[in-house]
N, C-alpha and C positions, 0 to 999 in steps of 0.2 A: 411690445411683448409683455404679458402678464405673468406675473412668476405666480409660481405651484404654491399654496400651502404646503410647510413640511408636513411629511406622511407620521402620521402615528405607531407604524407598524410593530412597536414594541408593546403599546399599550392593547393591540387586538391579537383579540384569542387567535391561535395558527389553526385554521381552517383543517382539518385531516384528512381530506376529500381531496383524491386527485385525480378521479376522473368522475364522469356520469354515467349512468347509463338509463336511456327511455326504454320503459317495457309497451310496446302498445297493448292496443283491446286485443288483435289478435294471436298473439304473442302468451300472453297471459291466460287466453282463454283457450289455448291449445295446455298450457303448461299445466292449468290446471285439472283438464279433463285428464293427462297422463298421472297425475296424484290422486285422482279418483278412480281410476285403474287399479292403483298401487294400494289405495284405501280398500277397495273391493274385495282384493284377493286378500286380506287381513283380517277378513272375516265380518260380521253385522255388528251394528252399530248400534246403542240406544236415542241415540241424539248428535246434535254439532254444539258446540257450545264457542262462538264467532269471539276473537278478541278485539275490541271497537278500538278504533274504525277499520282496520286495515284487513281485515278478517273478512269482514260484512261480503264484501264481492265475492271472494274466493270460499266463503261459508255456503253461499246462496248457489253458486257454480257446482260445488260440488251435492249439498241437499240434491239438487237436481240429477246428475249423475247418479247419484246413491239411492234416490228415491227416498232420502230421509224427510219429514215434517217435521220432526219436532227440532226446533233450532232457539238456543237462548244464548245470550250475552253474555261476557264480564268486559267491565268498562275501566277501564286506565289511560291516563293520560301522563305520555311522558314526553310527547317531542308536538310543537302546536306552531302556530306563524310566527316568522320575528316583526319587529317591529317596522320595517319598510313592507310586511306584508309574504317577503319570500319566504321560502320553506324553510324551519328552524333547522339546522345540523346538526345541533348538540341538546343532548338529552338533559332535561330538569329532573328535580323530584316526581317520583311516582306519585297518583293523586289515583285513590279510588273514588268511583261514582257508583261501579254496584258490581257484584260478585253475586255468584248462587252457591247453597249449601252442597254439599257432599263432597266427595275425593275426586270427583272425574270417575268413576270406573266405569267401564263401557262406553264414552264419550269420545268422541272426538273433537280437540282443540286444536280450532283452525286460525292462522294468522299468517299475513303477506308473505310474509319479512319476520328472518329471527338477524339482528341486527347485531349490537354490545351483549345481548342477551339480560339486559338489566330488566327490561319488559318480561322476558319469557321465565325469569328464575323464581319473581314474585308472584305470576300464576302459577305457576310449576309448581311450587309451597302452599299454594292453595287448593289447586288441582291436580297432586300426584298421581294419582290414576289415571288420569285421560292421556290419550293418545295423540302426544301432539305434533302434528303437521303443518307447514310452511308451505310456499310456492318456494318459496327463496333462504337462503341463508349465507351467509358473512362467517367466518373460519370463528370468530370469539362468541358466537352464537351458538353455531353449529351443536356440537356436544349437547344443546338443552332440548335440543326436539328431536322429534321417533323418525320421523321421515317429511323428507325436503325434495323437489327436483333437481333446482340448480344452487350451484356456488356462485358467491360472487367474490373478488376481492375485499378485505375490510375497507380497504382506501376508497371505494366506489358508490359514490352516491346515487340512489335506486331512485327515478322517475315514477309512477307508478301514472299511468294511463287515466287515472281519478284527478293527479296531481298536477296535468299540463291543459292548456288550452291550443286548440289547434288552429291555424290562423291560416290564409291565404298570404301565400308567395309570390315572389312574379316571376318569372321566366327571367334567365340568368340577363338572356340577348336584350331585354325591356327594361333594363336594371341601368341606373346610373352609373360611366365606371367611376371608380374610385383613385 
């Protein structure tokens, strides 16, 4: 018998996430054609203006629905890989890489996920005018965007169908038991 290294658990950050949730492609691409519904009846649009990365899909999904062409960026980076490579949890400093000039007015600012809302308060300051919409929002988020579909719990960490790789399984009966 090999004994355990003692656990560190004091010394590592408490994880806030207590459950998950996978959004698939279908999922998401229902979810977002009903926010483009909801964008539609709001009236026209001068453009999208995509919050990178998490925007990009749900930008391009909805251009589409809307019939919009003109789509540009602002680029912030606050949550990236850890270092074994999984999806970070916890959000760092804000780091811009590029913004565009004016207030947002007539715009629409699309993004995944309004999460802590640390992401969406800093466009939001930059962007007061635009119209900003989510697939999704977290209750400490919530409050910073125009319109969202779903809620999720803040405890829940969101999959996003970009974020998993999908792999073959085998059949329970084919499985070694345990």
């Amino acid at each position: 018998m090999t004994a355990e290294p003692a656990s560190n658990a004091s010394q590592q950050p408490k994880d806030p996430y207590q459950g998950q949730v996978v959004i698939s492609w279908p999922e998401l691409h229902r979810d977002t054609r009903y926010l483009s519904r909801v964008l539609h009846d709001l009236g026209d649009w001068k453009g999208i203006i995509a919050i990178t990365r998490g925007g990009l899909v749900p930008a391009a999904l909805i251009a589409r629905e809307l019939e919009i062409r003109l789509i540009d960026t602002v680029c912030v980076v606050s949550y990236g890989a850890s270092e074994s490579g999984e999806a970070e949890q916890s959000q760092g400093a804000l780091r811009w890489l590029k913004t565009i000039e004016g207030d947002g007015d007539g715009w629409l600012l699309i993004d995944d996920l309004v999460d802590t809302g640390k992401t969406a308060r800093a466009v939001r300051e930059r962007l007061p005018k635009a119209h900003f919409a989510t697939i999704y929002a977290k209750p400490l988020g919530r409050p910073i965007v125009d319109t969202f579909v779903r809620e999720f719990r803040q405890e829940e960490w969101i999959y996003f169908p970009w974020d998993i790789d999908y792999r073959f399984v085998s059949p329970i009966k084919t499985r070694p038991k345990s």
